[in-house]
PQR file of N, CA, C, O and H, with PARSE charges and radii, in Angstrom:
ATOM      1  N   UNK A   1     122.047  56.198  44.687 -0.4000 1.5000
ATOM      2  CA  UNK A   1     122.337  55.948  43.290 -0.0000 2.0000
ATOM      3  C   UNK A   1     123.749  56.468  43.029  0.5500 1.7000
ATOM      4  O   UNK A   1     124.107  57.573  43.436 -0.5500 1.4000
ATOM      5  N   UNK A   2     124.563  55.623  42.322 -0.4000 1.5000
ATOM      6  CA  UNK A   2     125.954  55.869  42.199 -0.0000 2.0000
ATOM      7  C   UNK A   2     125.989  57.205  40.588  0.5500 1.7000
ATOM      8  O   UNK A   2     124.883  57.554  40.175 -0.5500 1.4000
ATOM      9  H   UNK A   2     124.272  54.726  41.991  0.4000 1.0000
ATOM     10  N   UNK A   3     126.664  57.515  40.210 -0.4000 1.5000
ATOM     11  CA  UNK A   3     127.015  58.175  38.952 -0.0000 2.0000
ATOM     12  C   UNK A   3     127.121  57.535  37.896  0.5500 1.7000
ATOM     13  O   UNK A   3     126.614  58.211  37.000 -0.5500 1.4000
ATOM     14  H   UNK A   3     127.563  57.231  40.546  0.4000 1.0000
ATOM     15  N   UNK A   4     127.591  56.390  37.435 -0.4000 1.5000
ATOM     16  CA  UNK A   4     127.556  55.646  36.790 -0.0000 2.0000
ATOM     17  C   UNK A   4     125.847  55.381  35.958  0.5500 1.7000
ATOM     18  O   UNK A   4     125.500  55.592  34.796 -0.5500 1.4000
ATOM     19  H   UNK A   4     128.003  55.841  38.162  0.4000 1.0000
ATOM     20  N   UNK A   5     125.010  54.797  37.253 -0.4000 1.5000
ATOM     21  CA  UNK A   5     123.623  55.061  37.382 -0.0000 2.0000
ATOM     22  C   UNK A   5     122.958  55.896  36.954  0.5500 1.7000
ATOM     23  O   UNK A   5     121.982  55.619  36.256 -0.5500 1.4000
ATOM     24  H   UNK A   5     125.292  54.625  38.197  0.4000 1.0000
ATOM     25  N   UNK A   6     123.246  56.958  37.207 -0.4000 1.5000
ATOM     26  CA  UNK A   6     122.504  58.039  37.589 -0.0000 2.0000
ATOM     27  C   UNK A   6     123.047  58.185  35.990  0.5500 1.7000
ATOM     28  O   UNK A   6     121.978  58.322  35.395 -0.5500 1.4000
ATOM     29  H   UNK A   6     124.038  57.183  37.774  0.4000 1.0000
ATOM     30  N   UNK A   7     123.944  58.224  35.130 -0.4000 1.5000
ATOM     31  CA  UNK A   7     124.393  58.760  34.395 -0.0000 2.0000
ATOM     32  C   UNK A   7     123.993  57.525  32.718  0.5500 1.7000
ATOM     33  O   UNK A   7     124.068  57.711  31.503 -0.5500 1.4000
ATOM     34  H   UNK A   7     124.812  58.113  35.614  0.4000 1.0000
ATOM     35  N   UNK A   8     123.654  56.545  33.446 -0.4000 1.5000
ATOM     36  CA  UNK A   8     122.918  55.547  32.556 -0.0000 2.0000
ATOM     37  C   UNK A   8     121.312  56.321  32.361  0.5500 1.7000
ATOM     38  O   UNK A   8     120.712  56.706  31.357 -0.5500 1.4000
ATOM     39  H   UNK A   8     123.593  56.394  34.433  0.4000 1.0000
ATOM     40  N   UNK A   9     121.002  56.331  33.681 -0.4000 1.5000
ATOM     41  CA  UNK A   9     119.593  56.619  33.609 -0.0000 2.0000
ATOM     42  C   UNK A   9     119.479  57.942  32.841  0.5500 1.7000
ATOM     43  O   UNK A   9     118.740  57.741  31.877 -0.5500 1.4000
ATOM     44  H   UNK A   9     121.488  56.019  34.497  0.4000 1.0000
ATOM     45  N   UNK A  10     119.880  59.131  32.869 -0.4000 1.5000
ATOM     46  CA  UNK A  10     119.904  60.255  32.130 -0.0000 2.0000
ATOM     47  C   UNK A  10     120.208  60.313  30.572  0.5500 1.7000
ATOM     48  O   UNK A  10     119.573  61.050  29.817 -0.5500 1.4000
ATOM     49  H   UNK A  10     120.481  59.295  33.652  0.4000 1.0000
ATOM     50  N   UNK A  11     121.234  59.474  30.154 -0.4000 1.5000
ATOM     51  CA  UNK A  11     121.182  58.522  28.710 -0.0000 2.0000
ATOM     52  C   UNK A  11     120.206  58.190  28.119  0.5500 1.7000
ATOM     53  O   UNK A  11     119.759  58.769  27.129 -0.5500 1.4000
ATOM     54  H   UNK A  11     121.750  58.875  30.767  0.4000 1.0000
ATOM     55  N   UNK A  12     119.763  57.249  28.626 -0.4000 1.5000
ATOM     56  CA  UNK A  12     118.115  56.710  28.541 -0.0000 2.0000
ATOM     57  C   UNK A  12     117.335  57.762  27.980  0.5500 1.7000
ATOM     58  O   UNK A  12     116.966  58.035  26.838 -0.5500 1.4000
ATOM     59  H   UNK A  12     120.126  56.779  29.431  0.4000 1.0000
ATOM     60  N   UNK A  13     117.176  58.318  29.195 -0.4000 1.5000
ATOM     61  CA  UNK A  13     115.975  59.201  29.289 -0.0000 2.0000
ATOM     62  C   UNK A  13     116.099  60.249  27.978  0.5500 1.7000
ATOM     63  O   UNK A  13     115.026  60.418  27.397 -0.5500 1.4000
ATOM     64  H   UNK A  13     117.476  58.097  30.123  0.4000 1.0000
ATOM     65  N   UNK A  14     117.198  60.941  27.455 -0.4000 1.5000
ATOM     66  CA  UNK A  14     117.471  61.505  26.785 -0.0000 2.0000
ATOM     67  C   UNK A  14     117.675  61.207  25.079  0.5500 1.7000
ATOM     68  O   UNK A  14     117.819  62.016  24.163 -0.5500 1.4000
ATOM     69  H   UNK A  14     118.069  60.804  27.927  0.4000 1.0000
ATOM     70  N   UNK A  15     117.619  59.571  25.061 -0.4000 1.5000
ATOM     71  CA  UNK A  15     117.644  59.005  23.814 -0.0000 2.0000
ATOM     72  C   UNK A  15     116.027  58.762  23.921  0.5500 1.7000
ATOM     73  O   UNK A  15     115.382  59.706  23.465 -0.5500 1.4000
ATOM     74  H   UNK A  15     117.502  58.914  25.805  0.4000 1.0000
ATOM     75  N   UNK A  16     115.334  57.794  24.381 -0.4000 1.5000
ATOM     76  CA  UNK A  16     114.354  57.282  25.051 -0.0000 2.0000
ATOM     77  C   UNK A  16     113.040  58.679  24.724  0.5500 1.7000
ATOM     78  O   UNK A  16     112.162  58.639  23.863 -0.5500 1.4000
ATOM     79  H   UNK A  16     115.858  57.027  24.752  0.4000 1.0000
ATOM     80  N   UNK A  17     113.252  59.581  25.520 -0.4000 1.5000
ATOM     81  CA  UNK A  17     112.503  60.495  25.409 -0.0000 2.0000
ATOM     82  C   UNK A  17     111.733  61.468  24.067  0.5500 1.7000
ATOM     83  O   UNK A  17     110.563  61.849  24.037 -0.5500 1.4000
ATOM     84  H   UNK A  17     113.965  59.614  26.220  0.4000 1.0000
ATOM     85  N   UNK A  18     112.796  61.697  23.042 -0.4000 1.5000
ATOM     86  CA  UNK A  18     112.682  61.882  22.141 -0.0000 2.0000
ATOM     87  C   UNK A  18     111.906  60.908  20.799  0.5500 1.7000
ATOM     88  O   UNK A  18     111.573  61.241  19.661 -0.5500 1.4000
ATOM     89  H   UNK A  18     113.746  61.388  23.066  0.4000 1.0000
ATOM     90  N   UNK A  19     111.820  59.696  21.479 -0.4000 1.5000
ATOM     91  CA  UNK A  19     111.800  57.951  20.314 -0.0000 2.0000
ATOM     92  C   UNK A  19     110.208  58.376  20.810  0.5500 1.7000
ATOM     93  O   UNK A  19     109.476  58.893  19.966 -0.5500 1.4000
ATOM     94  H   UNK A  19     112.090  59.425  22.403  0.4000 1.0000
ATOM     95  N   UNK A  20     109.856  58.218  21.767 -0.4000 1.5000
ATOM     96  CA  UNK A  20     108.468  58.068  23.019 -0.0000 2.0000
ATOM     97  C   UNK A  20     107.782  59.409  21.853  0.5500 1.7000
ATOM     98  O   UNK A  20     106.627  59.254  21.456 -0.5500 1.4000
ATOM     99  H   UNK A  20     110.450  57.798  22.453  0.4000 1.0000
ATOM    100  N   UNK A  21     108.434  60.424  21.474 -0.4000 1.5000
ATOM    101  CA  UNK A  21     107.853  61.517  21.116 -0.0000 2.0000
ATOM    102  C   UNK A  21     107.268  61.497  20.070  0.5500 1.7000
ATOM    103  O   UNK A  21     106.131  61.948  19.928 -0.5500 1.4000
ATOM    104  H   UNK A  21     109.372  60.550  21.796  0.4000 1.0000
ATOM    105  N   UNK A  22     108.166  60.806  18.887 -0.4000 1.5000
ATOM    106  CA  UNK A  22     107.955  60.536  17.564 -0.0000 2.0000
ATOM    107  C   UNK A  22     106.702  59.560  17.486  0.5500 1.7000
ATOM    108  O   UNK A  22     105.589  59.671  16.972 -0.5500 1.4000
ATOM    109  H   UNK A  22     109.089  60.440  19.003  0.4000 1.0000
ATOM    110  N   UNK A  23     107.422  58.435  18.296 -0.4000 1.5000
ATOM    111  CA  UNK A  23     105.925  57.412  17.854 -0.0000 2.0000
ATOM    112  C   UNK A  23     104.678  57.607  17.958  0.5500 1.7000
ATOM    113  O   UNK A  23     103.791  57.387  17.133 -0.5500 1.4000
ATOM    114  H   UNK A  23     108.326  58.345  18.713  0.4000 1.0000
ATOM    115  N   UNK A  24     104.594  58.200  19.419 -0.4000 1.5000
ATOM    116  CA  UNK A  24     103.159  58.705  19.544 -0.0000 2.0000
ATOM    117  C   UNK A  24     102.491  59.486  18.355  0.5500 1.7000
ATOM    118  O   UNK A  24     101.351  59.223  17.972 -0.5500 1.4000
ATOM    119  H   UNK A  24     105.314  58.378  20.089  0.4000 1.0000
ATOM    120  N   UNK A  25     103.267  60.454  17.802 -0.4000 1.5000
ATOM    121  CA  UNK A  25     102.912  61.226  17.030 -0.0000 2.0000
ATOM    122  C   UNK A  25     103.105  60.194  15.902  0.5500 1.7000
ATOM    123  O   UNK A  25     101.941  59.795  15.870 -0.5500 1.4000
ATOM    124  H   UNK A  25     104.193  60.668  18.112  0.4000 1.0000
ATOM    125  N   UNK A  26     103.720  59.487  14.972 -0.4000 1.5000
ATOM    126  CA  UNK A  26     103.222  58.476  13.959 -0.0000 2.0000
ATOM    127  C   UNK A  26     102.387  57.581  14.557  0.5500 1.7000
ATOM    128  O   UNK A  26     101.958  56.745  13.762 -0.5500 1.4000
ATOM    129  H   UNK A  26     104.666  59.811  14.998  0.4000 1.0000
ATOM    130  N   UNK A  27     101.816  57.406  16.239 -0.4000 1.5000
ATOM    131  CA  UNK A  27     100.757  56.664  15.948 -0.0000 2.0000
ATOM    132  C   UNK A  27      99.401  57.457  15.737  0.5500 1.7000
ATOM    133  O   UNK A  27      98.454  56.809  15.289 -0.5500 1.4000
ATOM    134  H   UNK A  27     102.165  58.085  16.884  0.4000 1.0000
ATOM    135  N   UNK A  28      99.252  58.571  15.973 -0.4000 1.5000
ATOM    136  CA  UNK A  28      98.681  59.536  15.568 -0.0000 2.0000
ATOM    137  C   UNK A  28      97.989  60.012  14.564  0.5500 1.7000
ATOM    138  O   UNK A  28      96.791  60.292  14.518 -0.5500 1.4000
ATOM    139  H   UNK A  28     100.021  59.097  16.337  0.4000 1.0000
ATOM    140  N   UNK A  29      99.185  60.124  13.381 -0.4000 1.5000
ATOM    141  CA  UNK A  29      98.929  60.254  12.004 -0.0000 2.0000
ATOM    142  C   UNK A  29      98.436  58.992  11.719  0.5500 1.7000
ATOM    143  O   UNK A  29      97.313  59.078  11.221 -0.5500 1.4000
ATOM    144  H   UNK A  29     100.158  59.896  13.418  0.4000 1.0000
ATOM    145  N   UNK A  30      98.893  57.669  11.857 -0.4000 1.5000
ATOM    146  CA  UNK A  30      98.519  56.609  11.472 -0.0000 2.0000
ATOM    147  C   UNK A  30      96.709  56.709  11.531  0.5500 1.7000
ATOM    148  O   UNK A  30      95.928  56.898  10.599 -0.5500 1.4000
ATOM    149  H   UNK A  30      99.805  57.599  12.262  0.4000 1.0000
ATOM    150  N   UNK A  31      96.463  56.525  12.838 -0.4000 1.5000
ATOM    151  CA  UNK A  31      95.193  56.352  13.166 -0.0000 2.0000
ATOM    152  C   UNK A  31      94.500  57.140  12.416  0.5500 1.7000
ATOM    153  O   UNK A  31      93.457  56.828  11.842 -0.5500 1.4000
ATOM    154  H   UNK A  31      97.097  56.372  13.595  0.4000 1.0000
ATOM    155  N   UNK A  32      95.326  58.751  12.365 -0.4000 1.5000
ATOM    156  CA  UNK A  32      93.963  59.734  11.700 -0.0000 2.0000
ATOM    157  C   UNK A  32      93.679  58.814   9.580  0.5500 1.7000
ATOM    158  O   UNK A  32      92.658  58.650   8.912 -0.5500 1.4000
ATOM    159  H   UNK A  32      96.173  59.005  12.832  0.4000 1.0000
ATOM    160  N   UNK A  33      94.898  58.545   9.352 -0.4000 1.5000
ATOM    161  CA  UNK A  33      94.993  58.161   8.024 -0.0000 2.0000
ATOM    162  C   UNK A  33      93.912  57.070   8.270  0.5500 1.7000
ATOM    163  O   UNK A  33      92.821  57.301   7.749 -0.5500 1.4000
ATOM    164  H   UNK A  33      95.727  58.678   9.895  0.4000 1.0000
ATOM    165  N   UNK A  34      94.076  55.603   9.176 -0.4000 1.5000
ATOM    166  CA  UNK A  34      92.976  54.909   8.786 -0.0000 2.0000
ATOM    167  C   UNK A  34      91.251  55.666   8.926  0.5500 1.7000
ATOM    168  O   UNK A  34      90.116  55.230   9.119 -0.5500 1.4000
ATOM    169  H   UNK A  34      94.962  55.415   9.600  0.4000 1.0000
ATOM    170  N   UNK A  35      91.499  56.192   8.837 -0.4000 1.5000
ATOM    171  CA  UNK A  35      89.736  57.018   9.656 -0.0000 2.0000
ATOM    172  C   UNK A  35      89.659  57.559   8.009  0.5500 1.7000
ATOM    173  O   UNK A  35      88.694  57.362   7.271 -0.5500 1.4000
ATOM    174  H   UNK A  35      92.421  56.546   8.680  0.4000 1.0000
ATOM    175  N   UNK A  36      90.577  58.089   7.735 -0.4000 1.5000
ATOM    176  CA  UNK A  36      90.073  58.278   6.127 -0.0000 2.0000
ATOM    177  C   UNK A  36      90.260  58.053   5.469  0.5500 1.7000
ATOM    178  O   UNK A  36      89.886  58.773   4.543 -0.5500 1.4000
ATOM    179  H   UNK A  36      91.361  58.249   8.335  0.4000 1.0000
ATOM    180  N   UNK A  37      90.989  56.903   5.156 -0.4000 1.5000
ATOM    181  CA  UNK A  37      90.885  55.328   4.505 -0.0000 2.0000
ATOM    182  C   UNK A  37      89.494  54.789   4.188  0.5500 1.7000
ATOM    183  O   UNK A  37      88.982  54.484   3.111 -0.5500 1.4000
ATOM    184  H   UNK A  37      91.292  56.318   5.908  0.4000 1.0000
ATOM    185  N   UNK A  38      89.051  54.762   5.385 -0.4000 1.5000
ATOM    186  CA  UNK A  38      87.500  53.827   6.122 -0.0000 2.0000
ATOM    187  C   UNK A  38      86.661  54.738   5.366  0.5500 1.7000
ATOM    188  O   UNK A  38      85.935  54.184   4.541 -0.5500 1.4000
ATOM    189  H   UNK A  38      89.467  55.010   6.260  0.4000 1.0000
ATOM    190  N   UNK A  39      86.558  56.401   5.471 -0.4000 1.5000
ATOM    191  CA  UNK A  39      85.662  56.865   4.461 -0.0000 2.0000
ATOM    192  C   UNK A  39      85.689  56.937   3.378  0.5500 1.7000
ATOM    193  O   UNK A  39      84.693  57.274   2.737 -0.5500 1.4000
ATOM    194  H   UNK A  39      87.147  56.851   6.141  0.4000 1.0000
ATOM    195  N   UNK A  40      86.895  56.630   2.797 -0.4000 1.5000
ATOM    196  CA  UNK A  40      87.240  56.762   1.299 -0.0000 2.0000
ATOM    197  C   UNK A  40      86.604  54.949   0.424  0.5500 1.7000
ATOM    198  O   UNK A  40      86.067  54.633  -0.638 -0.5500 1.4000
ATOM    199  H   UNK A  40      87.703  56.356   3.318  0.4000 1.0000
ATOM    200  N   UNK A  41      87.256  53.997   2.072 -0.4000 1.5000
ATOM    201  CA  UNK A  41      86.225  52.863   0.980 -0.0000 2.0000
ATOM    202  C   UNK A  41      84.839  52.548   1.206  0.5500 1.7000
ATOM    203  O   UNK A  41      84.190  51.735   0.548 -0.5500 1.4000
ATOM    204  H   UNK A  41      87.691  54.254   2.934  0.4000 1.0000
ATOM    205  N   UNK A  42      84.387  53.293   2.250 -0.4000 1.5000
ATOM    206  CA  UNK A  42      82.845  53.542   2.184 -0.0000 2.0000
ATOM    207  C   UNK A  42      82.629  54.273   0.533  0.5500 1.7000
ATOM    208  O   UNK A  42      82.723  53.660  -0.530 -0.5500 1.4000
ATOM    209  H   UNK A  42      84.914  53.954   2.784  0.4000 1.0000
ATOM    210  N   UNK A  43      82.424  55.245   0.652 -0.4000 1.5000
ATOM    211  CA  UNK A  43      82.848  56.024  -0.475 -0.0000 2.0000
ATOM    212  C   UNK A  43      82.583  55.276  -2.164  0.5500 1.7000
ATOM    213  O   UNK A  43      81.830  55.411  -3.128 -0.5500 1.4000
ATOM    214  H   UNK A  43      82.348  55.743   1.516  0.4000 1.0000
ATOM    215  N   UNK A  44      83.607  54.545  -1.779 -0.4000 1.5000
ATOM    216  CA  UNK A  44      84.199  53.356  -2.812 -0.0000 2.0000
ATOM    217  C   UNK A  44      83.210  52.356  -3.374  0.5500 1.7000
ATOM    218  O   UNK A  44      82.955  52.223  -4.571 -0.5500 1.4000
ATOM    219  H   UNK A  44      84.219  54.435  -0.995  0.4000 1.0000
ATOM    220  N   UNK A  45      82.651  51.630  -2.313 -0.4000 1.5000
ATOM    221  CA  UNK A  45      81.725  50.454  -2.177 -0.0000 2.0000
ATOM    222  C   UNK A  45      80.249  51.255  -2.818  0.5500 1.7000
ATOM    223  O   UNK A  45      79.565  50.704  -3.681 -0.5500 1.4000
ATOM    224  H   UNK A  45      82.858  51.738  -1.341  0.4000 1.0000
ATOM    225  N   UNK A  46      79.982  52.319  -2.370 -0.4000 1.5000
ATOM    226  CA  UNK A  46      78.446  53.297  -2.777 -0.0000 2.0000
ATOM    227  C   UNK A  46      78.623  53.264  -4.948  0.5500 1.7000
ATOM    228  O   UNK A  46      77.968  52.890  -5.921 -0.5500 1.4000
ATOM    229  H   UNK A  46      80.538  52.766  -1.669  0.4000 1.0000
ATOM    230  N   UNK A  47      79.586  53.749  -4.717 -0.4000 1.5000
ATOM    231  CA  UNK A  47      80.678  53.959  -6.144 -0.0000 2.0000
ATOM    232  C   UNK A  47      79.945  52.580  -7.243  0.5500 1.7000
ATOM    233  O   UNK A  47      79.218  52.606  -8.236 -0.5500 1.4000
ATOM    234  H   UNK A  47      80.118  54.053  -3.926  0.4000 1.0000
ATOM    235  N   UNK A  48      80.558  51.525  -6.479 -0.4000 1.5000
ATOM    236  CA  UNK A  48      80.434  49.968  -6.616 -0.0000 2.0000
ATOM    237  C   UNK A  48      79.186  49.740  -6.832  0.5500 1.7000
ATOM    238  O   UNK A  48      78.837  49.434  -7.972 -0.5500 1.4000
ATOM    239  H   UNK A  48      81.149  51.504  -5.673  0.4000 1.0000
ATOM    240  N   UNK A  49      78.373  49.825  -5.932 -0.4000 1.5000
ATOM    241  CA  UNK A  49      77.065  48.708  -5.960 -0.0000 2.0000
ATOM    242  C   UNK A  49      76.322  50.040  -6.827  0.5500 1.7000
ATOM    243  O   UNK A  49      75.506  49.583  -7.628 -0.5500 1.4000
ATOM    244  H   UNK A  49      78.657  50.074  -5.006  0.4000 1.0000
ATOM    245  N   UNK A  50      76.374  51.128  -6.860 -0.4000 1.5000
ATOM    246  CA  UNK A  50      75.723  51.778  -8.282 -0.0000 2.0000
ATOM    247  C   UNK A  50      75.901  51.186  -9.556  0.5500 1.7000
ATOM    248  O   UNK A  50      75.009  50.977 -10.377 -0.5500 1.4000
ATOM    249  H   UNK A  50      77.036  51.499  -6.209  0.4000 1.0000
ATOM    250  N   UNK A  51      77.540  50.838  -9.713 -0.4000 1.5000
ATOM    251  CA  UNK A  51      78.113  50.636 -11.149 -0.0000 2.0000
ATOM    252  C   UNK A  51      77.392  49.035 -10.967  0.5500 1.7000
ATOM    253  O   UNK A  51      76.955  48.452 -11.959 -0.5500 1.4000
ATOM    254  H   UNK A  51      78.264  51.008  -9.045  0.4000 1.0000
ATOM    255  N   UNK A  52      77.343  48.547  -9.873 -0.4000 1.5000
ATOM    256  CA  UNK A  52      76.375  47.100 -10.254 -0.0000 2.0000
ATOM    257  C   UNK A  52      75.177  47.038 -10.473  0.5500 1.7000
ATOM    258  O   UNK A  52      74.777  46.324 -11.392 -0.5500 1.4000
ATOM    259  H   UNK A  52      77.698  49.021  -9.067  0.4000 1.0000
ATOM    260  N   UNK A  53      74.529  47.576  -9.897 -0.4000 1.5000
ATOM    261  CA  UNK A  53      73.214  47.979  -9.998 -0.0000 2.0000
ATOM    262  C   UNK A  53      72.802  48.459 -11.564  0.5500 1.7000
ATOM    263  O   UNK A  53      72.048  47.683 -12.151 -0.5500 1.4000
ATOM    264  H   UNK A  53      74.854  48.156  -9.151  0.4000 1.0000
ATOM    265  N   UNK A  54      73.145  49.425 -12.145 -0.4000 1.5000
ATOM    266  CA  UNK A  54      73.772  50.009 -14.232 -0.0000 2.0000
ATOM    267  C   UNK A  54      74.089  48.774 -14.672  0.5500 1.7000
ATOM    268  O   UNK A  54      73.268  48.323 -15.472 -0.5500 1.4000
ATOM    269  H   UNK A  54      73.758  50.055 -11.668  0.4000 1.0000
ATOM    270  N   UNK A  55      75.236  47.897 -14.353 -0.4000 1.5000
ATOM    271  CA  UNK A  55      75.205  46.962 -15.145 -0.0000 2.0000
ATOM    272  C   UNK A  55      74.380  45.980 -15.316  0.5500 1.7000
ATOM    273  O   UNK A  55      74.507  45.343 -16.362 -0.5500 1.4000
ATOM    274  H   UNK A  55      75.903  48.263 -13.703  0.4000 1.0000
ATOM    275  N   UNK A  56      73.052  45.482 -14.119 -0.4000 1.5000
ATOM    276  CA  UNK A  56      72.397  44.416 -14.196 -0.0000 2.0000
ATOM    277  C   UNK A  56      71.099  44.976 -14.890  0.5500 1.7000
ATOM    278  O   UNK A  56      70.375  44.351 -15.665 -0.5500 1.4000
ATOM    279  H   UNK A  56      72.949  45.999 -13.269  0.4000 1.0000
ATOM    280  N   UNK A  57      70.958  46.176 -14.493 -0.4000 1.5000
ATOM    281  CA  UNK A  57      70.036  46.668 -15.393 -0.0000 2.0000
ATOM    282  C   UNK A  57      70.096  46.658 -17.035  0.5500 1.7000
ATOM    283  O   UNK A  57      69.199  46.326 -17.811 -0.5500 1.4000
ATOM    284  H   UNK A  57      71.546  46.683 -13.864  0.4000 1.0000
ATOM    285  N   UNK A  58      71.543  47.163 -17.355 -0.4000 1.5000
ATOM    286  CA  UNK A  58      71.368  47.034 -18.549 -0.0000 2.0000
ATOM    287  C   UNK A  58      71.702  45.465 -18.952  0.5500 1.7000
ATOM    288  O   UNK A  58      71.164  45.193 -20.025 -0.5500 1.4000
ATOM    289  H   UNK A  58      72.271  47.432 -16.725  0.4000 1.0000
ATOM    290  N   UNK A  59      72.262  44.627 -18.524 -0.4000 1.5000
ATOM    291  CA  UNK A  59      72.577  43.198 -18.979 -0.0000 2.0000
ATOM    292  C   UNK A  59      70.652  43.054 -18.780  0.5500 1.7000
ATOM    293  O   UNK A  59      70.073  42.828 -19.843 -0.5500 1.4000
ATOM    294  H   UNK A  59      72.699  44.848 -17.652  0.4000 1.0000
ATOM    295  N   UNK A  60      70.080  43.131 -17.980 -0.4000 1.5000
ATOM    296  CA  UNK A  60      68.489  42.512 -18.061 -0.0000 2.0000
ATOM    297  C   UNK A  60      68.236  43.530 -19.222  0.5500 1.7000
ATOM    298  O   UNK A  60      68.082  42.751 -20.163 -0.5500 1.4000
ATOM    299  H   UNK A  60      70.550  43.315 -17.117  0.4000 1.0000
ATOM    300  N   UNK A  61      68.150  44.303 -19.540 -0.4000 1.5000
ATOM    301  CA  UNK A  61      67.176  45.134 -20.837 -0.0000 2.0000
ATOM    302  C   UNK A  61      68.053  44.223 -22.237  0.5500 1.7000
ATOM    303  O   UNK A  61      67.351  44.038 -23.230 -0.5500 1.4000
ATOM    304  H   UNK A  61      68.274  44.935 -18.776  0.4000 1.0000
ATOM    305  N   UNK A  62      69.320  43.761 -22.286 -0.4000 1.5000
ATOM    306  CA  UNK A  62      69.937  42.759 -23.100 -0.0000 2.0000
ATOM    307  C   UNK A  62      69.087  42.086 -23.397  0.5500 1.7000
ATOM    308  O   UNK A  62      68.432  42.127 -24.438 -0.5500 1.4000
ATOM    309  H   UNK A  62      69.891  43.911 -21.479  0.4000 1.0000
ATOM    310  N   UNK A  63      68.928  40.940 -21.975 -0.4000 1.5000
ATOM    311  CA  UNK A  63      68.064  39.670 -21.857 -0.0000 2.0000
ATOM    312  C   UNK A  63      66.909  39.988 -21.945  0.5500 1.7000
ATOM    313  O   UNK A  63      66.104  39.062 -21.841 -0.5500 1.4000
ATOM    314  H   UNK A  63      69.460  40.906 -21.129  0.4000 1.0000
ATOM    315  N   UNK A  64      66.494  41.049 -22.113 -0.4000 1.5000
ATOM    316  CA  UNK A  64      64.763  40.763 -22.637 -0.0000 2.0000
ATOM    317  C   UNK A  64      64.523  41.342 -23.877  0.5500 1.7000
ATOM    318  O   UNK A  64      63.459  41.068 -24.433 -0.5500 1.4000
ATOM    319  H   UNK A  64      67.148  41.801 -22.197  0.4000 1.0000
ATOM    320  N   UNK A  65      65.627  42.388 -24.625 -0.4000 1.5000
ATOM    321  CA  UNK A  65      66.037  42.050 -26.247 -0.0000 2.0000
ATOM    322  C   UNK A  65      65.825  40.630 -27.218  0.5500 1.7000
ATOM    323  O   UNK A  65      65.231  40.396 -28.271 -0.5500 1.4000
ATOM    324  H   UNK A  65      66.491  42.610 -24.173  0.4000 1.0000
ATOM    325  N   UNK A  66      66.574  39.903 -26.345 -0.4000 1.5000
ATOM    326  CA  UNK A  66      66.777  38.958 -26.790 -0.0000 2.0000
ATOM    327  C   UNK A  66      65.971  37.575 -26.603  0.5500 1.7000
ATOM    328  O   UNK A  66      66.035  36.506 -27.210 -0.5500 1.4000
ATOM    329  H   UNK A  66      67.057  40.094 -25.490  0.4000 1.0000
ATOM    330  N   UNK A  67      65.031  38.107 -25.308 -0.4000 1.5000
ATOM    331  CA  UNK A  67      64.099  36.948 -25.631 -0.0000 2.0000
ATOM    332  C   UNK A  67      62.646  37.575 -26.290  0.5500 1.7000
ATOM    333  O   UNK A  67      61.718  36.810 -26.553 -0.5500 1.4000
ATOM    334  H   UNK A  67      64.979  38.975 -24.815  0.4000 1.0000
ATOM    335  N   UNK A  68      62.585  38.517 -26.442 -0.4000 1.5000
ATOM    336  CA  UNK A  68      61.662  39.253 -27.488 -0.0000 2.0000
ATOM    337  C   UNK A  68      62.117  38.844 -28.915  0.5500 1.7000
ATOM    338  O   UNK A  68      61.268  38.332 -29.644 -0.5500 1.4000
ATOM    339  H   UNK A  68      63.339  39.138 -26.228  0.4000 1.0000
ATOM    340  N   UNK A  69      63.122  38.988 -29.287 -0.4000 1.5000
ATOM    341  CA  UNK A  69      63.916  38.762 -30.837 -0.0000 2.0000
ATOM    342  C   UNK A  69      63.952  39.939 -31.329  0.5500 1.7000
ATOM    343  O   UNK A  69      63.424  40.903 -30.775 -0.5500 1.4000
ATOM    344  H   UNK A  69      63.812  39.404 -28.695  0.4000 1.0000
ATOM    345  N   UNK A  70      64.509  39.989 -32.303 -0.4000 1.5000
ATOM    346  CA  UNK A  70      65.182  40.731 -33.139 -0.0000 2.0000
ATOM    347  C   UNK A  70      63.839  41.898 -33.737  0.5500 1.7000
ATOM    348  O   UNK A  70      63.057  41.399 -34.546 -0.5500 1.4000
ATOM    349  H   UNK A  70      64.938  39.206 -32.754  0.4000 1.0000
ATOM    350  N   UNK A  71      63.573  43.579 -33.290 -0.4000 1.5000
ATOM    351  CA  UNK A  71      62.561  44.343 -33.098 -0.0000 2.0000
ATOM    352  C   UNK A  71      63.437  45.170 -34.179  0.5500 1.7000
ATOM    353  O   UNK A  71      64.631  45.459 -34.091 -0.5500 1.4000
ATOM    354  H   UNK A  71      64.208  43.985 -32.633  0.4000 1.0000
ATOM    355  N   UNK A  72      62.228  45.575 -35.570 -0.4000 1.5000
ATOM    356  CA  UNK A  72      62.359  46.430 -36.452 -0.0000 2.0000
ATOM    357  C   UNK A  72      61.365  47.475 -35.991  0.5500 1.7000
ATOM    358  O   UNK A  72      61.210  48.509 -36.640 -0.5500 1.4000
ATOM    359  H   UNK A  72      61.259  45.340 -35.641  0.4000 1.0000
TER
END
């Protein structure tokens, strides 16, 4: 290997090495963030089908107000 070479390759390695360092580690954080993302819209959806569940209930106690009629 000439110097030139040798002196490319050590460049590299020295820009290169540091880039290799970072990403891993933002792919890292990334991954841990989706993981609690995923529990937060689990979470979310439980949240949801309660508040649907309250609303059909009370829209049906509406609809059977109203097909009873008007109760003094």
């Amino acid at each position: 290997m000439d110097a030139a070479t040798a002196t490319v390759t050590i460049i590299v390695a020295l820009i290169g090495g540091p880039v290799v360092v970072v990403l891993q580690k933002l792919r890292k954080e990334n991954s841990e963030q989706h993981a609690e993302n995923g529990i937060l819209l689990r979470h979310i959806g439980r949240k949801l089908d309660r508040v649907a569940t309250t609303l059909d209930q009370h829209i049906g106690w509406h609809e059977g107000k109203a097909q009873n009629g008007p109760q003094e």
